[in-house]
KOLSE-190100 format. One line per 10 residues: their letters; for each residue z, y, x of N, C-alpha, C, O. Coordinates in Angstrom, 2 decimals, m for minus. Layout:
BEGIN
a	Z,Y,X,Z,Y,X,Z,Y,X,Z,Y,X  ...
END
This chain:
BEGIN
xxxxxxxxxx	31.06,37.00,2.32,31.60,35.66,2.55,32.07,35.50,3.99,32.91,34.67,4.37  31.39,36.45,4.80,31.78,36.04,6.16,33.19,36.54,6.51,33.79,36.21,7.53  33.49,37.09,5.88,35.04,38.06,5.99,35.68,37.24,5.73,36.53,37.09,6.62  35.81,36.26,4.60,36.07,35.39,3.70,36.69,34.45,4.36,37.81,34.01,4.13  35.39,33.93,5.82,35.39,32.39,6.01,36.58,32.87,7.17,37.56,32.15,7.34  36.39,34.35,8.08,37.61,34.35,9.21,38.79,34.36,8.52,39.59,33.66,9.14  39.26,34.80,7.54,40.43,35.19,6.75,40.83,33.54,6.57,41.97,33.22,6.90  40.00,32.59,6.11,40.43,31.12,6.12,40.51,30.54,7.35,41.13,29.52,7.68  39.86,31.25,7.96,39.60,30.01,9.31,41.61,30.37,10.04,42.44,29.66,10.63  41.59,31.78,9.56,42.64,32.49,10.24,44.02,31.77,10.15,44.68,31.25,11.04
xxxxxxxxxx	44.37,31.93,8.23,45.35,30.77,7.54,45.05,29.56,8.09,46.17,29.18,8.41  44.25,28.66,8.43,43.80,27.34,8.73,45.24,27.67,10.06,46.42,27.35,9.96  44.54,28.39,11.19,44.92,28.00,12.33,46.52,28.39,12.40,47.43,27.74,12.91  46.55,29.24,11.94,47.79,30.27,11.91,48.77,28.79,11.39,49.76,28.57,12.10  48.61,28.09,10.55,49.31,27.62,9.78,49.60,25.88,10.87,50.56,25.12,10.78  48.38,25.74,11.80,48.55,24.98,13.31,49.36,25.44,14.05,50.18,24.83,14.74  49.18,26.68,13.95,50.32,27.38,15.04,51.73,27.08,14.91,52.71,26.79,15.60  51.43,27.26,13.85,53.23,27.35,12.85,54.02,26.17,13.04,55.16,26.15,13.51  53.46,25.36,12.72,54.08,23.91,12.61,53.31,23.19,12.74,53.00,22.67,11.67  52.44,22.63,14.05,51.85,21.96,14.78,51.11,21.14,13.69,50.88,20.06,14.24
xxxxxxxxxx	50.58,21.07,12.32,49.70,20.27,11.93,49.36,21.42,10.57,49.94,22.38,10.06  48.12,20.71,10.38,47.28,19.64,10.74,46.93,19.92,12.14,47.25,20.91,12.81  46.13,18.76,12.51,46.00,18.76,14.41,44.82,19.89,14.17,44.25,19.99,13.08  44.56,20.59,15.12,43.69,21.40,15.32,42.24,20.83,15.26,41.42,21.23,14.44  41.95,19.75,16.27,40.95,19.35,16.35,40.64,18.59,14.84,39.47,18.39,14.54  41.63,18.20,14.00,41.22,17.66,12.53,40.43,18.80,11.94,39.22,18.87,11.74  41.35,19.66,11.72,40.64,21.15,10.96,39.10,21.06,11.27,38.21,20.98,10.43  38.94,21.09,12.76,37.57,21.54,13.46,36.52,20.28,13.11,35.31,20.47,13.08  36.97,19.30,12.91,36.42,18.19,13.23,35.33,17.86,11.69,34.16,17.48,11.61  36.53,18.29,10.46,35.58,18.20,9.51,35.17,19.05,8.74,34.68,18.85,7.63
xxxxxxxxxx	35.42,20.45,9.50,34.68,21.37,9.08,33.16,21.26,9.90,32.16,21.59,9.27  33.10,21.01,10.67,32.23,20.75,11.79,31.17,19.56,10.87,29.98,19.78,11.08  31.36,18.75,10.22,31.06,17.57,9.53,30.82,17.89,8.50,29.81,17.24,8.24  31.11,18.65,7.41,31.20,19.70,6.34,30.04,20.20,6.59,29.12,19.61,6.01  29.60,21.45,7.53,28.74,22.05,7.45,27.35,21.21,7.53,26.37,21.31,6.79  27.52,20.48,8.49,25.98,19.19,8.62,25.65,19.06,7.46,24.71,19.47,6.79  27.09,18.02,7.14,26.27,17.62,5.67,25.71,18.59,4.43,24.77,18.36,3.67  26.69,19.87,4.49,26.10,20.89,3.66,24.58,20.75,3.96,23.91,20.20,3.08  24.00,21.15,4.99,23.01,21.51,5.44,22.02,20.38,4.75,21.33,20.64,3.77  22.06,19.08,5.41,21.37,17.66,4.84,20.90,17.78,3.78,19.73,17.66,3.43
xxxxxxxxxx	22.22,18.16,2.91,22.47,18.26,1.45,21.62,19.14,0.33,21.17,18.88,m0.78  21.65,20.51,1.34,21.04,21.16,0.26,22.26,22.10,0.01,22.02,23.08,m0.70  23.58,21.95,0.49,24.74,22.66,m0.46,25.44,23.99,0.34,25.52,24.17,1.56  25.86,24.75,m0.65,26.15,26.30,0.12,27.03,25.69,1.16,27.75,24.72,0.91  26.97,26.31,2.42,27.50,25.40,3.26,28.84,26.49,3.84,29.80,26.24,4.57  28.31,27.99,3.04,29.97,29.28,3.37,31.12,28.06,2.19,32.09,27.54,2.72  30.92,27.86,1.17,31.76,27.44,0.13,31.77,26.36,0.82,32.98,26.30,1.07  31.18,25.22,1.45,32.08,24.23,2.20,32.74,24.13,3.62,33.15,23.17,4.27  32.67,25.74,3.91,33.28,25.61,5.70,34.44,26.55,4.76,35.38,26.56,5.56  34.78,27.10,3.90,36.09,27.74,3.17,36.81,26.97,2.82,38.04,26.97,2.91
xxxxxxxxxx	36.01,26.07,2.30,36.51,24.53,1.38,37.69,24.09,2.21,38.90,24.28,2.11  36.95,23.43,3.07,37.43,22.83,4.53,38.53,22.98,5.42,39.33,22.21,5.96  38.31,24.34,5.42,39.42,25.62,6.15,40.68,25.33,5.53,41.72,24.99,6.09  40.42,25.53,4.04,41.45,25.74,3.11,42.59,25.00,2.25,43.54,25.48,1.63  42.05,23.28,2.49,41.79,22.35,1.74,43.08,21.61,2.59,43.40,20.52,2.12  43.76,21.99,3.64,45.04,21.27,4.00,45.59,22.78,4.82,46.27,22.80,5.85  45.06,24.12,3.98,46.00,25.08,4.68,47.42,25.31,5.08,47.78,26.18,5.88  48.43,24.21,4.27,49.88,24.49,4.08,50.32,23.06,3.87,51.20,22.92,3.01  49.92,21.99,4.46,50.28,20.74,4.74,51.35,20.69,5.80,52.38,20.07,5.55  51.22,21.20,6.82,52.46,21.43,7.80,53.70,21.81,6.87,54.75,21.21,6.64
xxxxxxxxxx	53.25,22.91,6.45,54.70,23.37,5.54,55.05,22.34,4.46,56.19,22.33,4.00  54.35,21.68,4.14,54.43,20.62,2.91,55.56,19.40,3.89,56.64,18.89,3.60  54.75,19.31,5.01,55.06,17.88,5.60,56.73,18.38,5.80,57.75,17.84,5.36  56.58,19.52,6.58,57.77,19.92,7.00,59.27,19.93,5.86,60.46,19.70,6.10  58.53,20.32,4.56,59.99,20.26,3.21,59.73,18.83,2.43,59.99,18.44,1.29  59.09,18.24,3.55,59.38,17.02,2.66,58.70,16.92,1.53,59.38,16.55,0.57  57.06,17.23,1.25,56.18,18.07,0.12,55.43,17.18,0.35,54.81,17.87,m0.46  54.85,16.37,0.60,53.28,15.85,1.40,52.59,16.22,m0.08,51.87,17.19,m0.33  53.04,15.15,m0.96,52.37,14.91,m2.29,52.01,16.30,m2.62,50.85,16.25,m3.01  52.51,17.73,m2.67,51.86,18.93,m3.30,51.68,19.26,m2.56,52.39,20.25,m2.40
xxxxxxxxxx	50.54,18.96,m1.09,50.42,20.23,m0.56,48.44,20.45,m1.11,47.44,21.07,m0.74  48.76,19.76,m1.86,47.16,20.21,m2.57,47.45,21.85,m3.10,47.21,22.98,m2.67  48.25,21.13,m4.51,48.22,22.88,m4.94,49.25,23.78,m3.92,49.28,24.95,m4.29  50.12,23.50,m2.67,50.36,24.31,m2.11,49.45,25.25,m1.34,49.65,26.38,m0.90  48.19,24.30,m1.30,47.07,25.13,m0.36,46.45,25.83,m1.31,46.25,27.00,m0.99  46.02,25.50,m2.49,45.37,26.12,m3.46,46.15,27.29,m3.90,45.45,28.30,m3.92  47.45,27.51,m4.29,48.47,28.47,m4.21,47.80,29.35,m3.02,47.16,30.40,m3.12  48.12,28.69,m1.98,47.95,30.02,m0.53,46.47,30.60,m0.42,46.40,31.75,0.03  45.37,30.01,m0.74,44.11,29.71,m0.95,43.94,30.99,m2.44,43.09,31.87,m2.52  44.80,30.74,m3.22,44.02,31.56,m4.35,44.49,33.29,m4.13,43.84,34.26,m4.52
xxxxxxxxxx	46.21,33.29,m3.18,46.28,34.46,m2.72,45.26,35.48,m1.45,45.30,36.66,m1.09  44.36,34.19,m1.04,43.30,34.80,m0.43,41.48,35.04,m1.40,40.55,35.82,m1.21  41.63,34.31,m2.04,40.66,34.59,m3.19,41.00,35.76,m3.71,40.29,36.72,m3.44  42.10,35.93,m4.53,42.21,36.89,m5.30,41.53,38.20,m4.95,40.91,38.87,m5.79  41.71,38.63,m3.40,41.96,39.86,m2.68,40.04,40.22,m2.46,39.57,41.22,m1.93  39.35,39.16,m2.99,38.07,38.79,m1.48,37.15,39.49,m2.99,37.28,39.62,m4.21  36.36,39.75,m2.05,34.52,39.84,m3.16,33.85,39.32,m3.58,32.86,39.75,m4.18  34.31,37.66,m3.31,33.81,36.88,m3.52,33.65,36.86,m5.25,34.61,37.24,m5.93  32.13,36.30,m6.02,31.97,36.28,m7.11,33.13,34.87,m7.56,33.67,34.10,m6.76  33.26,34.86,m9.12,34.39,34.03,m9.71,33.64,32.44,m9.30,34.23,31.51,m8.75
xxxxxxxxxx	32.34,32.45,m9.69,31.68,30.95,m9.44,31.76,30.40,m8.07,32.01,29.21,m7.83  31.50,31.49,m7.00,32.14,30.68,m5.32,33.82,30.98,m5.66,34.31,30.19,m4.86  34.50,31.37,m6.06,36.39,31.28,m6.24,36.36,30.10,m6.58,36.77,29.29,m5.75  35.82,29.56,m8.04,36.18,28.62,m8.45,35.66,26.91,m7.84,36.01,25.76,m8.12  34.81,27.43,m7.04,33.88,26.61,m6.59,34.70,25.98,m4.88,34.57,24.91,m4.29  35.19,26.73,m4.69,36.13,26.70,m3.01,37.51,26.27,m3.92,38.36,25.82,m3.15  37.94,26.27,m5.20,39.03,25.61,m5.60,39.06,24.30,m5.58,39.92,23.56,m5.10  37.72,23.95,m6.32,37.82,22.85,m6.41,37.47,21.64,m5.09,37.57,20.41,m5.04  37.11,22.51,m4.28,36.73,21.86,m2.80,38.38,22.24,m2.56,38.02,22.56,m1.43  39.56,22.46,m2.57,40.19,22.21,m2.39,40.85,21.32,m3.25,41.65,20.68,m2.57
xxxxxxxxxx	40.87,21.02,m4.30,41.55,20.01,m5.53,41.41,18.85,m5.00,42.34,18.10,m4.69  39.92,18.57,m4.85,39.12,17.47,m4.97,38.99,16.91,m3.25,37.98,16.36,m2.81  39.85,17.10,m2.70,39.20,16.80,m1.11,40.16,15.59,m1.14,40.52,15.46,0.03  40.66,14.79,m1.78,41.17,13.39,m1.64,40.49,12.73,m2.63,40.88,11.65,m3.08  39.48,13.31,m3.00,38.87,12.34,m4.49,39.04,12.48,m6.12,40.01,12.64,m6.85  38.02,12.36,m6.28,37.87,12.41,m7.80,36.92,10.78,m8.44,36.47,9.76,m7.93  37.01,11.23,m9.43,36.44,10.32,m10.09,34.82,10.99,m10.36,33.84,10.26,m10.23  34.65,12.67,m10.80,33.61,13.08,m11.12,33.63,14.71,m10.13,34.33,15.69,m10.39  32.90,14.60,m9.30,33.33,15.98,m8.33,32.67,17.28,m9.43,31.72,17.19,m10.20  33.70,18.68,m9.12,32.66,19.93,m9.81,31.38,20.43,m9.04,30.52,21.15,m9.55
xxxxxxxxxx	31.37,19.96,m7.76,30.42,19.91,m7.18,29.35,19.72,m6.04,29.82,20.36,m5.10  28.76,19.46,m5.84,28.21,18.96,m4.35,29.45,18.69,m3.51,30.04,17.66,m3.18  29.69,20.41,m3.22,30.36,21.14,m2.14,31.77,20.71,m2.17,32.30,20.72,m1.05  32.68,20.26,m3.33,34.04,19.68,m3.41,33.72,18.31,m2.85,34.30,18.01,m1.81  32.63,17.20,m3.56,32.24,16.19,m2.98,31.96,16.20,m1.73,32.11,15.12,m1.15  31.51,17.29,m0.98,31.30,16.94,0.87,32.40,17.30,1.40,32.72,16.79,2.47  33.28,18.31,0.74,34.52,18.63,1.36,35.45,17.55,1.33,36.39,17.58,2.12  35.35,16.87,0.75,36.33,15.36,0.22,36.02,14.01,1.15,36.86,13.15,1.43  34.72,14.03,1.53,33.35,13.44,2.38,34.03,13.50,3.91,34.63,12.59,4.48  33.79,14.65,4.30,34.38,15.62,5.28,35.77,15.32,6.16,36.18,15.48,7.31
xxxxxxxxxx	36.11,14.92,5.20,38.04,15.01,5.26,38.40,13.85,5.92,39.32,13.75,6.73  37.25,12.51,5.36,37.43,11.23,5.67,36.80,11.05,7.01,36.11,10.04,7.15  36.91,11.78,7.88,36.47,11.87,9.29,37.72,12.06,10.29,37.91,11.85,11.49  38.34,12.48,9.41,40.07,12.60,10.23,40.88,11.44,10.31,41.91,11.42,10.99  40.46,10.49,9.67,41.03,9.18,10.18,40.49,7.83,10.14,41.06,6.77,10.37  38.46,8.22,9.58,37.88,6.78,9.69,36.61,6.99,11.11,35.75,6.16,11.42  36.74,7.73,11.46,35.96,7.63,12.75,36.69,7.74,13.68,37.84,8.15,13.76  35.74,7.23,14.67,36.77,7.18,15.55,37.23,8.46,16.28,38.42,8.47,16.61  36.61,9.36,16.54,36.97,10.68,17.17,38.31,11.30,16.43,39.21,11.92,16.97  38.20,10.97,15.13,39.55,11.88,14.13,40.28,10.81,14.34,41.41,11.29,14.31
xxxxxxxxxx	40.42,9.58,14.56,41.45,8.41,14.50,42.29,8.91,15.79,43.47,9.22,15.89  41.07,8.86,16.89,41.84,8.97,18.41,42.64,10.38,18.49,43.79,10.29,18.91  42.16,11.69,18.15,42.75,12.73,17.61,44.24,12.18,16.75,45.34,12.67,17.00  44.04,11.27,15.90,45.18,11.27,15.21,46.62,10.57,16.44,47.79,10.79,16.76  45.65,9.78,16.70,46.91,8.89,17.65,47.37,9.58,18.81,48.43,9.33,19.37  46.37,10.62,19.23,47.24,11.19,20.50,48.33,12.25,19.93,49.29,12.64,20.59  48.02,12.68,18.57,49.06,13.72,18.09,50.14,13.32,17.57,51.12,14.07,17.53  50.19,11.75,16.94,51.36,11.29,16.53,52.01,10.71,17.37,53.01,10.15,16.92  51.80,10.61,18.56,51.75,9.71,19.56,53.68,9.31,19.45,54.23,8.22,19.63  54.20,10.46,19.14,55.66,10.45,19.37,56.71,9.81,17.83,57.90,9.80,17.49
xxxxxxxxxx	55.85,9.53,17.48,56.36,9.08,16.23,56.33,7.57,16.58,55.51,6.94,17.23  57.86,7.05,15.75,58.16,4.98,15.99,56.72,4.14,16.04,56.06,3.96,15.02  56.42,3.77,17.05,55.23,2.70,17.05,54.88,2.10,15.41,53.96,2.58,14.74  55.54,1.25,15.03,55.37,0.91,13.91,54.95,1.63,12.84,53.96,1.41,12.15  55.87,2.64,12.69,55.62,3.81,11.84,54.14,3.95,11.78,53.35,3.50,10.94  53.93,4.69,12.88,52.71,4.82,13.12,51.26,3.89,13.22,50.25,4.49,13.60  51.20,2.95,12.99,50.80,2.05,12.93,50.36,1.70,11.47,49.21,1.35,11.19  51.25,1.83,10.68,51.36,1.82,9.03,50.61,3.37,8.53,49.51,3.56,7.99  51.10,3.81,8.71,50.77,5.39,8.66,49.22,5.26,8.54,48.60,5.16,7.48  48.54,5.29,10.23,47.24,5.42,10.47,46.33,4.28,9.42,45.26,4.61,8.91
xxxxxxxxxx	46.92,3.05,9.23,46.23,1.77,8.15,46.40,2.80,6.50,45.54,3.00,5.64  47.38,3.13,6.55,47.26,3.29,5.36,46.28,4.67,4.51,45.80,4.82,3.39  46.34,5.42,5.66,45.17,6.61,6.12,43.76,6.44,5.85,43.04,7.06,5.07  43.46,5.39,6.74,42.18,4.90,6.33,41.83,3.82,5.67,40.66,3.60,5.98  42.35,2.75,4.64,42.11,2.85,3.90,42.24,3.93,2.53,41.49,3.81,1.56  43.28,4.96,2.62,43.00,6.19,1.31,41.72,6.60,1.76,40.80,6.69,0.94  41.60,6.77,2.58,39.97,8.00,3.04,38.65,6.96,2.67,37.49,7.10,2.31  39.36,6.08,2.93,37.99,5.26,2.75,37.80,4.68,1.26,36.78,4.05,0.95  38.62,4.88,0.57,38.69,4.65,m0.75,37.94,6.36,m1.53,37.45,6.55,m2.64  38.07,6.92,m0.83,37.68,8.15,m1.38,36.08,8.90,m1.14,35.59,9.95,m1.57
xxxxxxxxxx	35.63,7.91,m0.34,33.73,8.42,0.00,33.48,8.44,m1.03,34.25,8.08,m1.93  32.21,8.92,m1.22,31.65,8.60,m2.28,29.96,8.99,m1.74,29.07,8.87,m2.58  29.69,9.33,m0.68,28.68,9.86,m0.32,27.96,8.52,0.79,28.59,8.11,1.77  26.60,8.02,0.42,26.15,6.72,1.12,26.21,6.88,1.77,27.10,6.26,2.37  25.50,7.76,2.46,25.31,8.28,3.62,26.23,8.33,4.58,26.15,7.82,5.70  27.25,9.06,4.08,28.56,9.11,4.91,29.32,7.54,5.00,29.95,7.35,6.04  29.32,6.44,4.02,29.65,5.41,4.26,29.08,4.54,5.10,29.63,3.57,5.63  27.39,5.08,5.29,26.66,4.45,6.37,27.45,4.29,7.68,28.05,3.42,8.30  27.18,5.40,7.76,27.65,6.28,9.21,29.23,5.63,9.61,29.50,5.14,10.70  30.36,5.77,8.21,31.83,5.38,9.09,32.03,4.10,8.78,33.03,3.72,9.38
xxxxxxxxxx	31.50,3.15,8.06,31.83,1.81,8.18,32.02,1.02,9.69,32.97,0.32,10.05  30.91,1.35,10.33,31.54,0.18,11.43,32.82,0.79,12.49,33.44,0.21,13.38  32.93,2.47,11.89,33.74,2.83,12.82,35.05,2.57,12.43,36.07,2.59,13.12  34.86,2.20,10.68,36.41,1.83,10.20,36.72,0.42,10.45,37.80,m0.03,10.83  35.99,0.00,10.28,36.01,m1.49,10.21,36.41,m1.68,11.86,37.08,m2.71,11.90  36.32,m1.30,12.75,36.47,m0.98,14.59,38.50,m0.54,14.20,39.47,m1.14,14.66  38.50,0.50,13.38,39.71,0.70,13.20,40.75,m0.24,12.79,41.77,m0.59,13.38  40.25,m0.59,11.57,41.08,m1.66,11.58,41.90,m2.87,11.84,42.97,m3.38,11.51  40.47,m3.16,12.89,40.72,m4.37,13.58,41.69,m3.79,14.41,42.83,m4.25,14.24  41.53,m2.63,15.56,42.58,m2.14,16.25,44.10,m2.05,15.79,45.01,m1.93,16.61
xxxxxx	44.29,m2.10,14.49,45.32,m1.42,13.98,46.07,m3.15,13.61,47.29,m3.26,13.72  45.40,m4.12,13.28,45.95,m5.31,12.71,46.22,m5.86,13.85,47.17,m6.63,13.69  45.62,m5.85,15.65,45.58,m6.05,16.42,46.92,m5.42,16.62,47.88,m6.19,16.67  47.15,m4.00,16.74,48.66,m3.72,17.08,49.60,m3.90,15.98,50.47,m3.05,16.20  49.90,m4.56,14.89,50.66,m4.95,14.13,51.16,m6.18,14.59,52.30,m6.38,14.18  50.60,m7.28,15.47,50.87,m8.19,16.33,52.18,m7.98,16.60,52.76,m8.70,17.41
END
């Protein structure tokens, strides 16, 4: 698995390199958040730092053709050409798929590990560390734009917890967000 996780971590960054998103510090931020909660949890925490890695591998390229909406299965596409190759048994393959499917939400997760990866994700724009990350990277994009963008961000992410715990923790930081954000809609 450890071969596994550089080979993702690799695509992750490589794919920052390429076309400047996702922001770097996003990647890091909820993989970093991912593994905790694995840990808390109880849940294989290699299948949720792969998850993680993997789970907006080819969003740049998405954003870039004008793709946003598929870059799920675009990552899962790029994601399964690195499965295929790996040693990994079929139950962690299928198990790091669905931590990629499922990282905007489900209704019923396949498992823990898709559920924290999904958990995870919502740290990139309802706390404040992934918010401020977000705003210094969009920074160049129409005020307004951006403005709409980041609101509409966190409420999707925040529509998508599902973990108490984790709602403990980012409520007052969203609720901090928001106000900021209705504040610059002024």
């Amino acid at each position: 698995m450890e071969d596994f996780i550089k080979e993702a971590r690799r695509l992750a960054y490589s794919e920052v390199e390429r076309t400047n998103m996702p922001v770097k510090a996003h990647v890091d931020l909820s993989t970093k958040i991912a593994k905790k909660l694995a840990k808390e949890l109880g849940a294989n925490i290699d299948i949720v730092e792969a998850g993680t890695l993997l789970m907006d591998c080819v969003i740049g390229q998405a954003l870039k053709e004008n793709r946003q909406k598929d870059h799920i299965k675009m990552s899962l596409d790029r994601a399964n050409e690195l499965l295929v190759n790996s040693s990994l048994s079929e139950i962690e393959r299928e198990n790091i798929r669905h931590c990629i499917l499922e990282h905007h939400g489900v209704n019923k997760f396949y498992s823990l590990e898709s559920e924290i990866c999904c958990n995870a994700d919502c740290y990139r724009f309802i706390s404040i560390k992934g918010f401020s990350f977000a705003v210094r990277y969009l920074r160049d994009m129409p005020f307004s734009d951006l403005v709409v963008l980041l609101n509409d961000k966190a409420n999707e992410k925040w529509n998508a917890l599902s973990l108490d715990m984790v709602k403990k923790e980012l409520e007052p930081q969203y609720k901090t967000i928001l106000e900021i954000l209705e504040e610059l809609k002024k």
